[in-house]
N, C-alpha and C positions, 0 to 999 in steps of 0.2 A: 504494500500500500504506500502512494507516495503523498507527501503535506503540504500544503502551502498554509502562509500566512492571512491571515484575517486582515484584512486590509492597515490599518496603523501601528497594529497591535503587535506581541509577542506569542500572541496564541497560533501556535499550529492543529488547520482542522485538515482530516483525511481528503482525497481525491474525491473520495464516494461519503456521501453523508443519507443518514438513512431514513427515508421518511417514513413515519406511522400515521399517514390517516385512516388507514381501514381502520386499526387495532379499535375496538368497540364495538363495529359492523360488521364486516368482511372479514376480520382475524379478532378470535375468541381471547381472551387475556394470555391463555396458556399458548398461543400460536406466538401472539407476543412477545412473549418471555420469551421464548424460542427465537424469534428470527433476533432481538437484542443479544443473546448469546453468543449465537452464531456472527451477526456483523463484529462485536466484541472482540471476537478469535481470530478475524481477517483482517482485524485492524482499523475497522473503523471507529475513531472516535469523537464522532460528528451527529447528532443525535437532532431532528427538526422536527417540532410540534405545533399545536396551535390550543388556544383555548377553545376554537371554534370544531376543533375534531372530535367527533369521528364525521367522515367523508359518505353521503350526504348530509348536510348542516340539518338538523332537527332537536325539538328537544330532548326529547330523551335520548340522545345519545353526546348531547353537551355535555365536553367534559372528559368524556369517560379515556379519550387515547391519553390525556394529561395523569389522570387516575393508574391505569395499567404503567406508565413506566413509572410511575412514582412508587410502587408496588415493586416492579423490576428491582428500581432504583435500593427501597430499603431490604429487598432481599438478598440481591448481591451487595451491596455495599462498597458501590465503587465508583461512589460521586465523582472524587475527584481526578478518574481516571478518563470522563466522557467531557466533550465540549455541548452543551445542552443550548438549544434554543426553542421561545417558543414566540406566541406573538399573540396582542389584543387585535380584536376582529374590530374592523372599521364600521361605520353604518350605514344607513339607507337603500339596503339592498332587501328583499323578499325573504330570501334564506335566511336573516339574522333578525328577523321581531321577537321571536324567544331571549337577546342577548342583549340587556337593559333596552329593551323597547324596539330594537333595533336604530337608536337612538344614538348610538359611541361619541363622544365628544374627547379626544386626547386631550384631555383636563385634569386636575389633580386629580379631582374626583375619579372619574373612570379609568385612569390608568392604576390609580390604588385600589380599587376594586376589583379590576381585571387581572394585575401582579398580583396580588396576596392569595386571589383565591386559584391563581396556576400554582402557586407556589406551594400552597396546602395540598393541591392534585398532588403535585409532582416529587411532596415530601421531601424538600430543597429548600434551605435557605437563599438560594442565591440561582437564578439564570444566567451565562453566559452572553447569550445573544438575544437581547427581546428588539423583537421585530414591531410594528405597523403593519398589519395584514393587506390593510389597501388604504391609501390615503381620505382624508375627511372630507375633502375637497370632491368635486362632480368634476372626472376626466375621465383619460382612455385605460380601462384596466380590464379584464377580464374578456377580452376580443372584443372589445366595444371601438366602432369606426365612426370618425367624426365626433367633432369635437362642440360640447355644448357645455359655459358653463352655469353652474346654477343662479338660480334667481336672488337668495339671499345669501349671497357669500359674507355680508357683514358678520352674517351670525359664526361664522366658522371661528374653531380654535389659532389663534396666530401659531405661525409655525415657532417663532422664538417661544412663544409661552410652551409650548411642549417641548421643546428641548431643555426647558429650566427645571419642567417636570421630572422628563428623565436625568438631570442632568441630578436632583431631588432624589431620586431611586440609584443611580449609583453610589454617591456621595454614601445613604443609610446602608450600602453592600448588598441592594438587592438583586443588581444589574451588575452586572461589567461591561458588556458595549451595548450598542447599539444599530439598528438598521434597517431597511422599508423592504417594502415589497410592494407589487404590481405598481414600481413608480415609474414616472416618466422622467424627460435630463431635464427639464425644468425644476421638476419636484426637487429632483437630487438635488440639485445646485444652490435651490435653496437653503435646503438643509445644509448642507456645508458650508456656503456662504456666512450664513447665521450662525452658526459654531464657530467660523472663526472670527466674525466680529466681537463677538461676544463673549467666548472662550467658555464655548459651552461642548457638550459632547458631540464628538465625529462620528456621523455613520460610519460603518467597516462594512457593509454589505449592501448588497439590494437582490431582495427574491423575486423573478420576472420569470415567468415563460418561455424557454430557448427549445430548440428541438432544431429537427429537418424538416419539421412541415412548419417553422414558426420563428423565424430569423428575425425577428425584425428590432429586437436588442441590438443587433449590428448597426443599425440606423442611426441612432444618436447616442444612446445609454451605452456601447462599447466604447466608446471614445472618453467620455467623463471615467468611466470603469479607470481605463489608461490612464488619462491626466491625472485624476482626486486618490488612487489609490482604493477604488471602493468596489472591489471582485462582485461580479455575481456567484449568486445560489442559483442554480438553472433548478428549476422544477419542472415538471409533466415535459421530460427530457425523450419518453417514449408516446409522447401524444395520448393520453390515456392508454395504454398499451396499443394505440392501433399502428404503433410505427414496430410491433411485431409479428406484422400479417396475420394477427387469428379472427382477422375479424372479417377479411376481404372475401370475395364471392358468397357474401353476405351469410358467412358461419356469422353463431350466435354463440361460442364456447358455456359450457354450464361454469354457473357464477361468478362469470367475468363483468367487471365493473359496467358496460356498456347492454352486456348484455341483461342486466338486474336494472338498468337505472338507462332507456336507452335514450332519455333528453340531454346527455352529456353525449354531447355529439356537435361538439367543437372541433374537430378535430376530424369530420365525417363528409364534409360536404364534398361532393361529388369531384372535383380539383385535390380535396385531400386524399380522397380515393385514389386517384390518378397517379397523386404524388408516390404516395406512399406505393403502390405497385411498381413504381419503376425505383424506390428505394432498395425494396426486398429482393428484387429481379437482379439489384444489383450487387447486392450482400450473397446472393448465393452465386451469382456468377464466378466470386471471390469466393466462396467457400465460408461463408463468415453466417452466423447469426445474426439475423436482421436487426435482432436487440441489441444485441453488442456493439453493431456499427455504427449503430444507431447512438448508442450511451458514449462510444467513443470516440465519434464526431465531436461529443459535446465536451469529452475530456480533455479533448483536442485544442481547446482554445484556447488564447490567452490572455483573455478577460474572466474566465472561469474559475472563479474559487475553489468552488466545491458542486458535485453534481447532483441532484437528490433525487436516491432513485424510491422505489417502495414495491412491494411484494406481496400477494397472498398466499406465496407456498415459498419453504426452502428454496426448494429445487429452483423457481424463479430467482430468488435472491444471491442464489449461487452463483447463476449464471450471468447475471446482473454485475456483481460484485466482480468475478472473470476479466470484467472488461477494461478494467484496471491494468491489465496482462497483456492487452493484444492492442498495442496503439495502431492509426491508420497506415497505410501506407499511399507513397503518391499518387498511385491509380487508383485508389478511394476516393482519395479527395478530389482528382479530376472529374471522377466519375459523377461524385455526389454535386458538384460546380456545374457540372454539366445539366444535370436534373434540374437544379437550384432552379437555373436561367429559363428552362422550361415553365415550372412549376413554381416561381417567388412566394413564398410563404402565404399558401395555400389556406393555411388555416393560424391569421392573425389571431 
């Protein structure tokens, strides 16, 4: 397994970091337990959560992935062996009216609400990496095209007052760093900008969506990555697993995430379809696992911190984890440059 740095910091997190949104839905506590074991063993010590998990956002299952490694956590006993991240869920979206109203204001208030009671899940004094699940602000995050923005943006938290907040939660060692997700190079730059006016905390990361069917971090957000020092977390690095082929000529695999829940189908429209078949046509022409070429596309980069994969079986995560092992080669990358041009990020 190989490390890099957290963007400012001193912290070394693994190549592969491992994401648990099933664990509550899709993976039983004791699956769990299991697949933490096992990433443990291969070296990953890069661990990403959310308050808002388990995956899909409902209430009764709020909580619960935070719950299961906090359990992991006081079982094995080896806090301080994992780099732990997890994040408060942003608001105004459908999926989150169970999550203070669906209401999030990054305020004392809800960010103290939100930490204390991950932190009780999670049976931790202290998170590594709290994240911003998606900004407070009305912009482009979760495939959303075209840009609109809201009508009372007075009302919104200033971005300096929530840095003072967290800056409030590392300061009492509840936090150590800090960093967004689903942001844009605007968002970013603010955040930085304002931390160094003010000499308040630096993000070290930002969690966005990168894949082969979804480049489009390349656009602006890779360049800031470069200059500010602020690595991506790539997530849904295999398209909801559709950038494994099991989904094409419209197999329906039993208890795959698409096939249990088939409105997640971002990742499906008929171009991503496209894409993706000339992904997989080209992985095996190579002889390679479409996953793997797939994951190591993305480990391939060098804006890429850390890459987060996540699993319902061993054997997935095995092979996932593998891909660590098998970097591209240049007739990969021509090949996959070549689709790209074809097929531009298919599924924003």
């Amino acid at each position: 397994m190989d490390y890099k740095t957290l963007g400012h910091t001193d912290i070394k997190v693994s190549t592969i970091c491992l994401g648990t949104m099933t664990y509550g839905e899709q993976n039983t506590e004791a699956e769990g337990h299991s697949q933490l074991d096992y990433a443990l063993e291969r070296g990953i010590n890069f661990i990403d959560t959310a308050e808002l998990y388990a995956i899909p956002p409902k209430a009764e299952t709020y909580g619960k992935t935070e719950a299961i490694i906090g359990t992991w956590l006081a079982k094995r006993g080896c806090r301080d062996d994992i780099i732990l991240a997890s994040k408060i869920a942003g608001p105004g979206l459908d999926f989150v009216r169970h999550i203070r109203n669906g209401e999030t204001k990054f305020n004392t208030e809800h960010i103290s609400q939100a930490l204390n009671a991950s932190l009780a899940r999670l049976k931790t004094d202290y998170i590594d990496l709290y994240q911003l699940h998606w900004p407070e602000r009305q912009t482009n995050y979760f495939g959303q095209l075209g840009f609109k923005a809201s009508e009372d943006e007075e009302k919104l938290t200033p971005i300096e007052q929530t840095l003072r907040v967290l800056k409030a939660q590392v300061d009492a060692g509840k936090i150590r760093t800090i960093g967004l997700s689903n942001e844009t190079p605007w968002g970013i730059m603010q955040f930085i900008t304002l931390a160094k006016q003010y000499d308040l905390p630096i993000v070290v990361s930002v969690q966005n969506p990168y894949s082969l069917l979804n480049r489009t971090y390349e656009i602006g957000n890779a360049e800031v990555s470069h200059r500010e020092n602020v690595g991506l977390l790539a997530y849904s690095p295999l398209g909801f697993g559709v950038l494994t082929g099991k989904y094409l000529n419209n197999q329906q695999p039993e208890g795959a995430r698409i096939t249990r829940w088939p409105n997640y189908a971002r990742y499906s429209s008929p171009e991503g379809i496209a894409a993706t078949q000339a992904y997989v046509g080209l992985a095996k022409q190579h002889e390679w696992e479409p996953a793997q070429m797939a994951l190591a596309f993305v480990n391939d980069q060098p804006f890429v911190t850390s890459n987060i994969i996540g699993a319902t079986s061993l054997e997935q995560l095995k092979s996932n984890i593998d891909s660590v092992e098998r970097p591209l080669t240049d007739a990969l990358r021509e090949g996959i440059n070549t689709i790209h041009q074809q097929y531009p990020n298919p599924a924003p």
